[in-house]
Backbone as CSV, one residue per row, in Angstrom:
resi,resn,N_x,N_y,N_z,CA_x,CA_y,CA_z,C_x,C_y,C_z
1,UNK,-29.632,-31.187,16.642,-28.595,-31.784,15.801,-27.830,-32.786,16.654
2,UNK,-27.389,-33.775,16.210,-27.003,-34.910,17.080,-25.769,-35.654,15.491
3,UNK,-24.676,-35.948,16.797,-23.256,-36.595,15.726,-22.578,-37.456,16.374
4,UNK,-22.443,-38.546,16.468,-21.852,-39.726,16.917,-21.177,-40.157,16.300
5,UNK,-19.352,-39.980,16.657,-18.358,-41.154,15.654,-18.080,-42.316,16.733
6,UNK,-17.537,-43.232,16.369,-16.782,-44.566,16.714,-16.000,-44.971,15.672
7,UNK,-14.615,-45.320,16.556,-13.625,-45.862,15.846,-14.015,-47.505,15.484
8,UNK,-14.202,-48.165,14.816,-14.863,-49.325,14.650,-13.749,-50.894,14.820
9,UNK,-12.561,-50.654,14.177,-11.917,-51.112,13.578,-10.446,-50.659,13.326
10,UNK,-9.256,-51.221,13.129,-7.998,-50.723,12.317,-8.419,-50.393,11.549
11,UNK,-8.737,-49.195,11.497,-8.609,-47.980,10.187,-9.909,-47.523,9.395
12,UNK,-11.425,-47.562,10.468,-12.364,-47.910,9.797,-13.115,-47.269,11.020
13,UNK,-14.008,-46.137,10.826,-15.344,-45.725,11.305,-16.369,-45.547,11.028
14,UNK,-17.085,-45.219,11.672,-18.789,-45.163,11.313,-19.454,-43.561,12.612
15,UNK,-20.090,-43.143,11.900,-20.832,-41.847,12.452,-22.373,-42.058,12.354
16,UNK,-22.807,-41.330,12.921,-24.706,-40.967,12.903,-24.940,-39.678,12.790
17,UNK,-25.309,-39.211,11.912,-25.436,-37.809,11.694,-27.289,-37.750,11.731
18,UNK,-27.905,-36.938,12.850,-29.535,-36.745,12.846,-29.667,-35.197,13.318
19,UNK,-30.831,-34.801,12.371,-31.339,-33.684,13.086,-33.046,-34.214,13.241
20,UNK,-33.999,-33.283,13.451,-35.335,-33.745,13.813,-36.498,-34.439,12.820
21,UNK,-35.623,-34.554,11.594,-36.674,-34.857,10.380,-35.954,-36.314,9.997
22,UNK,-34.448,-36.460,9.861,-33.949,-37.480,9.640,-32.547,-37.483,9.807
23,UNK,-32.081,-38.826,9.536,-30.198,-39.422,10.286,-29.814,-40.298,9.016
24,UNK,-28.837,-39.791,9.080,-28.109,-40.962,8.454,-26.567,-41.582,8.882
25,UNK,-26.674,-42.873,8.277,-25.250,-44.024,8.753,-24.082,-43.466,8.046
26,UNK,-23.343,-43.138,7.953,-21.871,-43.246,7.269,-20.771,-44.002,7.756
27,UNK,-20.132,-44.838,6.793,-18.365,-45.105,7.081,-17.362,-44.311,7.033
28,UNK,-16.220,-44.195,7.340,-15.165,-43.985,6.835,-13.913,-45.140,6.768
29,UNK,-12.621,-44.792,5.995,-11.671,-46.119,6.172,-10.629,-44.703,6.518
30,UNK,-9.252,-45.248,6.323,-8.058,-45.147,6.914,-7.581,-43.894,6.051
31,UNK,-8.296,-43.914,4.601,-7.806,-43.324,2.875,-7.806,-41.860,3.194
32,UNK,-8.485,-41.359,4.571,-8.765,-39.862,4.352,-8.981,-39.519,6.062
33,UNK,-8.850,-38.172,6.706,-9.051,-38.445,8.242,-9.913,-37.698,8.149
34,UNK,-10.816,-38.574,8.346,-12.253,-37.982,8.288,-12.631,-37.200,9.601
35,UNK,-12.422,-37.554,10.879,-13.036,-36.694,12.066,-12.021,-35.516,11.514
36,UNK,-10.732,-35.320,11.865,-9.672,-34.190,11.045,-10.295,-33.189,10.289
37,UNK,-10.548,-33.701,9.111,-11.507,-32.820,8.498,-12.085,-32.453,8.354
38,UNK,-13.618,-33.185,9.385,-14.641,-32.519,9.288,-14.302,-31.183,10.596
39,UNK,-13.740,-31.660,11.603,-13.452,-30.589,12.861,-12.908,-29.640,12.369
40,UNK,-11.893,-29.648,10.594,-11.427,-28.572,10.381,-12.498,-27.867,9.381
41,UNK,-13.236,-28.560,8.882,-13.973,-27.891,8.153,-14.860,-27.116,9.413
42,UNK,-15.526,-27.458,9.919,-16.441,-26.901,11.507,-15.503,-25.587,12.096
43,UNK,-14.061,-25.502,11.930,-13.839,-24.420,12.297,-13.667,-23.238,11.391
44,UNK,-13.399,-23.823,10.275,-13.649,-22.538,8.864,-14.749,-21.776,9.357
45,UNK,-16.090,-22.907,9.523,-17.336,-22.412,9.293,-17.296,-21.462,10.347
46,UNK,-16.715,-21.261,11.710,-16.785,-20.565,12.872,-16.176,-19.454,12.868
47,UNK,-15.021,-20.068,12.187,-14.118,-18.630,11.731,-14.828,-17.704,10.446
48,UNK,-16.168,-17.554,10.274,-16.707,-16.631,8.962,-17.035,-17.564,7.503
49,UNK,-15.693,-18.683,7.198,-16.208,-19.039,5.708,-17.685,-19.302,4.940
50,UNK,-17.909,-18.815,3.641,-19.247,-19.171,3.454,-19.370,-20.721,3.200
51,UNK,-18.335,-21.614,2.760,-18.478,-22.799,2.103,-17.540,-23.655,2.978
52,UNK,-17.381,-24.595,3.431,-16.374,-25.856,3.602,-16.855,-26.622,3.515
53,UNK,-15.795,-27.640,3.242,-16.141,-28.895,2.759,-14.929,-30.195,3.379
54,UNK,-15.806,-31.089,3.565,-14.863,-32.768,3.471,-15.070,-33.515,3.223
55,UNK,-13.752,-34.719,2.644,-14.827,-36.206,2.384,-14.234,-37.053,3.515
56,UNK,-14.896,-38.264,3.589,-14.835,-39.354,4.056,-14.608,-40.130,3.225
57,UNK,-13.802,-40.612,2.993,-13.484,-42.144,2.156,-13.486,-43.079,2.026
58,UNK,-13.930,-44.091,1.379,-14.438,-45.738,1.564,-13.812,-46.899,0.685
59,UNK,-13.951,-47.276,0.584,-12.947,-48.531,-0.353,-14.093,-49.440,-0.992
60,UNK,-14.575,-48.824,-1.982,-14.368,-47.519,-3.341,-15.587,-46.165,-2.195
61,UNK,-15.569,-45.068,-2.667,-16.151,-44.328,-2.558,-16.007,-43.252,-1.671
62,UNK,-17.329,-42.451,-1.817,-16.530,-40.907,-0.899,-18.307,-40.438,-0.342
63,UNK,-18.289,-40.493,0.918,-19.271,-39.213,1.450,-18.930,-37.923,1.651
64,UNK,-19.200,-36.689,0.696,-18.878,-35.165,0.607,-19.663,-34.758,1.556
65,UNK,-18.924,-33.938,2.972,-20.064,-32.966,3.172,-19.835,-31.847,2.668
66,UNK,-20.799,-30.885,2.153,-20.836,-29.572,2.041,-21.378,-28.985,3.109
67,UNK,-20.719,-27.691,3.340,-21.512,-26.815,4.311,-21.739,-25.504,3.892
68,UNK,-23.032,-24.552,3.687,-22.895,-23.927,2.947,-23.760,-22.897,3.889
69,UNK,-23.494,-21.301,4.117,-23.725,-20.678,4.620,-25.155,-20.366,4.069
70,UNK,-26.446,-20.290,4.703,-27.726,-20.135,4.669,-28.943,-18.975,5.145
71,UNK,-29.422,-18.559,5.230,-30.341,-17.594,6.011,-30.586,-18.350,7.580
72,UNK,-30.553,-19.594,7.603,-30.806,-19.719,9.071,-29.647,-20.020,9.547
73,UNK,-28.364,-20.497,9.117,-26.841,-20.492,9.156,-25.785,-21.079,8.815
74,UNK,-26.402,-22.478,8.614,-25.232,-23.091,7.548,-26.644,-24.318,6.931
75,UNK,-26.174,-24.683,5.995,-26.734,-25.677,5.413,-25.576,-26.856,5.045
76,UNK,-25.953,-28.024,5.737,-25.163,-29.156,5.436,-26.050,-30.218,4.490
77,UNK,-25.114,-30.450,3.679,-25.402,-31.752,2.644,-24.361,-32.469,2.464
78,UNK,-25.110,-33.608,2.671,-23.907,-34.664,2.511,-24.419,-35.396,0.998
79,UNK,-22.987,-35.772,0.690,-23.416,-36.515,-0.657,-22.711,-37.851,-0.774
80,UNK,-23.466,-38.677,-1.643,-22.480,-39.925,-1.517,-22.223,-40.292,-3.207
81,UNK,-20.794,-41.103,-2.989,-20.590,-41.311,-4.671,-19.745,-42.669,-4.231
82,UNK,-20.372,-43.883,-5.536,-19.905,-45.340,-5.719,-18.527,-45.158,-5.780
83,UNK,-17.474,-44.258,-5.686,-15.990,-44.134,-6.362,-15.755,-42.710,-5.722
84,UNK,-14.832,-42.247,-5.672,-14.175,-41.609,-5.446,-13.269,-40.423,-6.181
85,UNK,-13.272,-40.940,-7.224,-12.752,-40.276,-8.433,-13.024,-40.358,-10.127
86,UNK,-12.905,-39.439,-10.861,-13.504,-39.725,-12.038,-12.596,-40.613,-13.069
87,UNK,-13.557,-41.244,-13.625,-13.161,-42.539,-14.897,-12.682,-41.897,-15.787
88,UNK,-11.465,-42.065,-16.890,-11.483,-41.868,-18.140,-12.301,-42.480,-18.993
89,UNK,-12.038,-41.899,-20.239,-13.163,-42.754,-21.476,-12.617,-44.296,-21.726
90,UNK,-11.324,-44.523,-21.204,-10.602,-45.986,-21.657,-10.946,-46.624,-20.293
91,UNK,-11.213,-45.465,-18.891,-11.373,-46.611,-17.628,-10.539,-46.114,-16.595
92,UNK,-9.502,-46.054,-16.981,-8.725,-45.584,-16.064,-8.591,-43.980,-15.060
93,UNK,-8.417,-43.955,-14.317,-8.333,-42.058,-13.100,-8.150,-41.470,-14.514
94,UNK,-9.066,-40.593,-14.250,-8.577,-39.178,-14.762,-8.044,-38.229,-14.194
95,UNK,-7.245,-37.797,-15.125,-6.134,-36.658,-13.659,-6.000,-35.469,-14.608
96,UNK,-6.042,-34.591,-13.688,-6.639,-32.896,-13.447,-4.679,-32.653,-14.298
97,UNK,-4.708,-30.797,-14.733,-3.702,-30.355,-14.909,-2.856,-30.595,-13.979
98,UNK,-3.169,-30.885,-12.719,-2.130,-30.960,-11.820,-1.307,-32.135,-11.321
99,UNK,-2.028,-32.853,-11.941,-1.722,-34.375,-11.864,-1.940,-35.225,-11.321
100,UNK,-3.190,-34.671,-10.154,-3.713,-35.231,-8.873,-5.121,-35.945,-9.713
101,UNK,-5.938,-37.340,-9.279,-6.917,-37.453,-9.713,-7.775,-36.708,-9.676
102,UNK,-8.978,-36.377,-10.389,-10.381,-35.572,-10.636,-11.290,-36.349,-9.744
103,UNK,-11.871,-35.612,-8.482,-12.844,-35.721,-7.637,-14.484,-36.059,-8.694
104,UNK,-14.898,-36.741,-8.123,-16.398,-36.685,-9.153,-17.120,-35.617,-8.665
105,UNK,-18.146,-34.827,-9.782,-18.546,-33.706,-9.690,-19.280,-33.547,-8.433
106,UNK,-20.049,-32.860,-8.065,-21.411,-32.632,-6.560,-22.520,-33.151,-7.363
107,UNK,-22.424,-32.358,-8.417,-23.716,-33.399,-9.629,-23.967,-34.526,-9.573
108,UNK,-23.335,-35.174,-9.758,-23.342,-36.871,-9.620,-23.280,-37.567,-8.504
109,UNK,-22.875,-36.778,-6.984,-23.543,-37.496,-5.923,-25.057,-37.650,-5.405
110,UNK,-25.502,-38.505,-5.079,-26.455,-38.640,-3.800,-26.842,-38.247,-2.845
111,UNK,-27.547,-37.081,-2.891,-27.704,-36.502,-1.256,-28.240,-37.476,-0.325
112,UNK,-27.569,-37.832,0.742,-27.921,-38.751,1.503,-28.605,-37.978,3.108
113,UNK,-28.318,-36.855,3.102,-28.819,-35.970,4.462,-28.462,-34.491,3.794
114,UNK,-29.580,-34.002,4.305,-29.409,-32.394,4.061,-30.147,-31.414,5.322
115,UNK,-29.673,-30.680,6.001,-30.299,-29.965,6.595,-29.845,-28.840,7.002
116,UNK,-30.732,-27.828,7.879,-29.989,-26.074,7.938,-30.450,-25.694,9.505
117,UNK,-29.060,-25.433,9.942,-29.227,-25.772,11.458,-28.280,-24.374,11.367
118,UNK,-28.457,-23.950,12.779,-27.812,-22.733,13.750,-26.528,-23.232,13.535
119,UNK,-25.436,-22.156,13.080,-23.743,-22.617,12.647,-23.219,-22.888,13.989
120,UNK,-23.762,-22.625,15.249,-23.519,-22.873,16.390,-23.518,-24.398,17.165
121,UNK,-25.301,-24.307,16.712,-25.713,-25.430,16.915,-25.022,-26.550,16.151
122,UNK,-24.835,-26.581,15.047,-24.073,-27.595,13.909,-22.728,-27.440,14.546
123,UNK,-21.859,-26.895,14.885,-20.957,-26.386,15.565,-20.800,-27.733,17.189
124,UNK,-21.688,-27.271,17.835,-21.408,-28.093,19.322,-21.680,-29.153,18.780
125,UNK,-22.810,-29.426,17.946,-22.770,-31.196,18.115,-21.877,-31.792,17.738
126,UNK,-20.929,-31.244,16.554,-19.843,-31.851,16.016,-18.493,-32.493,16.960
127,UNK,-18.442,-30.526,17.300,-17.628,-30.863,18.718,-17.862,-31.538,19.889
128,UNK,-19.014,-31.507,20.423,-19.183,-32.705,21.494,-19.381,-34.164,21.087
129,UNK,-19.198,-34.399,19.984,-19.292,-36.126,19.566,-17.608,-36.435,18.995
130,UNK,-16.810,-35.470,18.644,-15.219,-35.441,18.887,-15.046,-35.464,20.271
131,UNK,-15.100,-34.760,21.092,-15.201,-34.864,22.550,-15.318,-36.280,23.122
132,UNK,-16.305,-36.672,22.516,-16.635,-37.831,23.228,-15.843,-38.954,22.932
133,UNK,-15.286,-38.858,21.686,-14.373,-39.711,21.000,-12.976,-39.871,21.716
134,UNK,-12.457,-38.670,21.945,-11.234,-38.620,22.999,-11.119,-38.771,24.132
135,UNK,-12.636,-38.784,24.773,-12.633,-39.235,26.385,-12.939,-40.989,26.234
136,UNK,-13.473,-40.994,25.626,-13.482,-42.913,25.057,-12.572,-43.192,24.988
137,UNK,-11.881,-42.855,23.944,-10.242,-43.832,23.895,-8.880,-42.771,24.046
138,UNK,-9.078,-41.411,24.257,-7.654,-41.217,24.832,-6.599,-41.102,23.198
139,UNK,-5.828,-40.653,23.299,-5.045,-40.023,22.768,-4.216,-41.469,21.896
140,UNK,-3.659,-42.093,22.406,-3.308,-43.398,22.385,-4.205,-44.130,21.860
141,UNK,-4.854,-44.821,22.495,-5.957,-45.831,22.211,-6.434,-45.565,20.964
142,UNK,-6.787,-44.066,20.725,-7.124,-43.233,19.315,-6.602,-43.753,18.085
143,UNK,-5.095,-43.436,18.319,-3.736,-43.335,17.219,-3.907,-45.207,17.051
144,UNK,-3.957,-45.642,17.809,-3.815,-47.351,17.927,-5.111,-47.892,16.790
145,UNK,-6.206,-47.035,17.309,-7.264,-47.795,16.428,-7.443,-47.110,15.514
146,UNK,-7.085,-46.232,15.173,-7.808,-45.137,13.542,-5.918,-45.607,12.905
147,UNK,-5.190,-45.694,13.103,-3.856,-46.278,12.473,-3.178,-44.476,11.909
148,UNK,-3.477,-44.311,10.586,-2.938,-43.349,9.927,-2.783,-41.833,10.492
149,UNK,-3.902,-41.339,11.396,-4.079,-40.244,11.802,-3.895,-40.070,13.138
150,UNK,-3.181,-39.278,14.071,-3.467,-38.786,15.336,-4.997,-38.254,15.726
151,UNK,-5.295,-38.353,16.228,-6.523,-37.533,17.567,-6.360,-36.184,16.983
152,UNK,-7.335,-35.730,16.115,-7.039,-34.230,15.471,-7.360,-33.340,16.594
153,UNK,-6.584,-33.810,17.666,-6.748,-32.545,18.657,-6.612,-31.042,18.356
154,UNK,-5.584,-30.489,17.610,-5.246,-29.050,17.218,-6.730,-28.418,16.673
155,UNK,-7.860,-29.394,15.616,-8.646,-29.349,15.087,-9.443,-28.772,16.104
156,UNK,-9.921,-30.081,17.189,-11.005,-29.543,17.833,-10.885,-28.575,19.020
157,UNK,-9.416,-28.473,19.194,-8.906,-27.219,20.191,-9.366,-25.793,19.265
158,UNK,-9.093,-25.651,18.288,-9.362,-24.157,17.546,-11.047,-24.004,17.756
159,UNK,-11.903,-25.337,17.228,-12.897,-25.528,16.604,-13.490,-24.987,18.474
160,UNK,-13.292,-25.611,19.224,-13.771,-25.062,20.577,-13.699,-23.785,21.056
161,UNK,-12.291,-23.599,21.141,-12.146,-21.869,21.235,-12.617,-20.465,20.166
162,UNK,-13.170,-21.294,19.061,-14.111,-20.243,18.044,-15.572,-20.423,18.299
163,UNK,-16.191,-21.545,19.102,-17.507,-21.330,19.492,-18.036,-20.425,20.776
């Protein structure tokens, strides 16, 4: 399993997600903290959960990963969707009882990578390509180029000490 982020840009990354059959490219923008979430989703998974999940967000759109507990130990799928949220019948967000917009279903994404790797193994690569991210640019340099989010250090401090 192999995971590579780079900060690209003010407010804008890109990852490589590969295991031995196939990889795929993803973005993210500024709309969602994507390393954040996925390091927090990676530590659910360490801490026992059967399911976590995150998106990445794009301007329009969303890559979902799912992670879903498996016979060999987690199964990750990523999904991709043109938008981010669901349309009304006139066009406009549709928004949930709560008042927050409606996520588009898992149905209607794109699996763009799927595979079922050791929760361990899925585990270090995550964390050593965060790793690598903070010895690259440092704490600072981080906050400077991703804009909205700090260095989800707390993230990958738990996410380390549960592997």
């Amino acid at each position: 399993m192999y995971f590579y982020y780079d900060v690209t840009g003010p407010g804008w990354a890109r990852a490589t997600v590969a295991d031995d059959a196939s990889h795929v490219e993803l973005t993210a923008s500024y709309l969602g903290d994507a390393l954040g979430g996925l390091l927090a989703a990676v530590g659910q998974l360490l801490e026992g959960a059967q399911e976590a999940r995150c998106s990445w967000f794009e301007e329009p759109g969303e890559s979902r990963w799912i992670f879903e507990q498996s016979e060999v130990g987690t199964r990750v799928r990523i999904l991709a969707f043109p938008d981010d949220v669901q349309q009304a019948e006139d066009g406009s967000i549709a928004v949930g009882d709560d008042g927050h917009a409606m996520p588009m279903p898992d149905s209607v994404g794109k699996c763009i990578f799927e595979t079922d790797q050791r929760t361990k193994v899925l585990a270090s690569a995550i964390i050593d390509g965060a790793q690598d991210v903070l010895e690259r640019y440092g704490l600072k340099e981080y906050q400077k180029r991703w804009i909205e989010n700090p260095f989800p250090e707390a993230h990958l401090a738990l996410a380390k000490g549960l592997l």
